[in-house]
N, C-alpha and C positions, 0 to 999 in steps of 0.2 A: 057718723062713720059707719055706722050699720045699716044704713042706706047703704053705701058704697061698697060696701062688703058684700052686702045680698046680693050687688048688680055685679061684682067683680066674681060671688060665686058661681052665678046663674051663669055668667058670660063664658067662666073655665068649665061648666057643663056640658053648655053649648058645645065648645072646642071639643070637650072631649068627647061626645057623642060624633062630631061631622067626624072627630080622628079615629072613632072606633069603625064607623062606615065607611071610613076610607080602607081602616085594617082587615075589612071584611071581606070590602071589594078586591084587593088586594091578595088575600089568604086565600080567596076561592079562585083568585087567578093562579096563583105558587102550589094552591090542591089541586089546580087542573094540570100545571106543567109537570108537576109530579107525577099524577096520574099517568100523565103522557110519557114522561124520559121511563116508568117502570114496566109500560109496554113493549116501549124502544128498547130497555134492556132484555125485556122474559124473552121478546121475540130476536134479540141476539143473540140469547142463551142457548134459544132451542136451534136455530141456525148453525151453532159452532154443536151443536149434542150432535146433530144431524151429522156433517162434517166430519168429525171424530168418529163415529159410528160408520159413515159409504169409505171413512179411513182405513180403521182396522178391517171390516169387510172386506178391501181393495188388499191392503193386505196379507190377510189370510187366503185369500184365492190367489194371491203372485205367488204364496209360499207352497199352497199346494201343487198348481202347474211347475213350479220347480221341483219338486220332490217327483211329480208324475215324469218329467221329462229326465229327471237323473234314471227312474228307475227302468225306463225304456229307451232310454240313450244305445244303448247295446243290442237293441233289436236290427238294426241294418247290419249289422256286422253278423251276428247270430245268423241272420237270415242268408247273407251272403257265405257261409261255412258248410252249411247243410248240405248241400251238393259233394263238400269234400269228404265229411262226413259219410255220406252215403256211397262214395266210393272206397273208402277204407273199410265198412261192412264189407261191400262187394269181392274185397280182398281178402276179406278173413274168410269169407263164407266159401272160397275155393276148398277143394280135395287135393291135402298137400302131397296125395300119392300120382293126382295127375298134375300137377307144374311143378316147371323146371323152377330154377334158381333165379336164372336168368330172365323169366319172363315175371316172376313176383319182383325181382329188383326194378326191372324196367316199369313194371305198375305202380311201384313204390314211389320211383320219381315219378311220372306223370301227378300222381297224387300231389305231391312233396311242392314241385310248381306251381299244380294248382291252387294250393294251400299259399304260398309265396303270392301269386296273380290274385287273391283276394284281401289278404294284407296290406298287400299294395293299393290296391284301391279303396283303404280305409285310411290312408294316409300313413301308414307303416314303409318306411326303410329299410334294409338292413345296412350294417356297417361292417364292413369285412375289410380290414384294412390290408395291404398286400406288405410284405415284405420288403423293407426299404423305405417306408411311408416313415415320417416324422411323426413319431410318437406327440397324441392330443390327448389330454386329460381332461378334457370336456366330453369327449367320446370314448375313451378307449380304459381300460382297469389294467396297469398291467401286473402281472402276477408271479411274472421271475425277470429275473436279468441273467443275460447269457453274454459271455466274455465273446467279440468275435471282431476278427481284423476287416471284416467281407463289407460290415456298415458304421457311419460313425455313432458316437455315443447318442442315447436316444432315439432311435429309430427301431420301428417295428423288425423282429427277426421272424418274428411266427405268430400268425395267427393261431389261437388255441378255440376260441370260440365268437361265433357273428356276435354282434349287438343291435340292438333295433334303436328307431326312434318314431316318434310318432310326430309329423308335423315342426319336425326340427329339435324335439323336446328329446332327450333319451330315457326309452323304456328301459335299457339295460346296453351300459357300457360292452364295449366288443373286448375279451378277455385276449391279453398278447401278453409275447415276451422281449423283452427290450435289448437293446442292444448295449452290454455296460461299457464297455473299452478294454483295452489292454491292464 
């Protein structure tokens, strides 16, 4: 039996050696895929670093062109006032012992227009409601009620002061007084 034994050990030697070179062959393949997929990951890694990084970059440069463009948003408008501006100098800097009344009021509106003709072409309204108009509380504040037979209930009796709006939005309700009833 020790015959048999020697050849049955010798023979699981054998096995185990061809199964160690196969494990060998085998580990140095799973150490190369390995090798390989932690390539494939470092260089996804730095792919997505990269990414997140021209991200926030991207960004912080949209945030500052917004903040640039808030802060000069109000240059064409500035720029368009300066004329009116420069005529209302014009008008102080007269000698109130040579003009009349008459000819500072008439400069006043020219001014007054002009100032109106540039608001306007910033997309500025005004809101003047007439008397008799249907009181809107999307546009208009009113700020008394006046008992009168002449319109019915609700509706504009008097303008007290304009309201603007800007591009349909209002900057400031037009201030009236309503009509309450009898």
């Amino acid at each position: 039996m020790s015959a048999v034994s020697d050849e049955n050990s010798k023979h699981d030697e054998e096995s185990s050696a061809e199964m160690f070179d196969m494990d060998s062959g085998a580990n140095a393949a799973d150490e190369n895929e390995l090798i390989r997929l932690e390539a494939e990951r470092n260089d996804l890694y730095n792919k997505l670093a990269r990414s997140q990084a021209e991200f926030q970059n991207a960004r912080k440069r949209l945030e500052a062109d917004k903040e640039q463009a808030v802060q000069y948003a109000n240059s064409s408008l500035i720029k368009s006032l300066l004329p009116v501006i420069d005529n209302f100098e014009r008008a102080l800097s007269q000698d109130p012992a040579k003009i009349d009344v008459a000819s500072l009021l008439k400069g006043m509106q020219i001014v007054h227009d002009q100032w109106l003709a540039v608001i306007e072409q910033q997309g500025v309204t005004r809101v003047a409601p007439k008397a008799g108009d249907v009181f809107d509380p999307a546009s208009m504040q009113a700020i008394m009620q006046q008992p009168t037979d002449k319109y019915p209930e609700n509706h504009v009796t008097q303008l007290l002061q304009n309201g603007y709006s800007h591009y349909g939005r209002s900057l400031r309700p037009a201030q009236v007084a309503v009509s309450k009833g009898q």
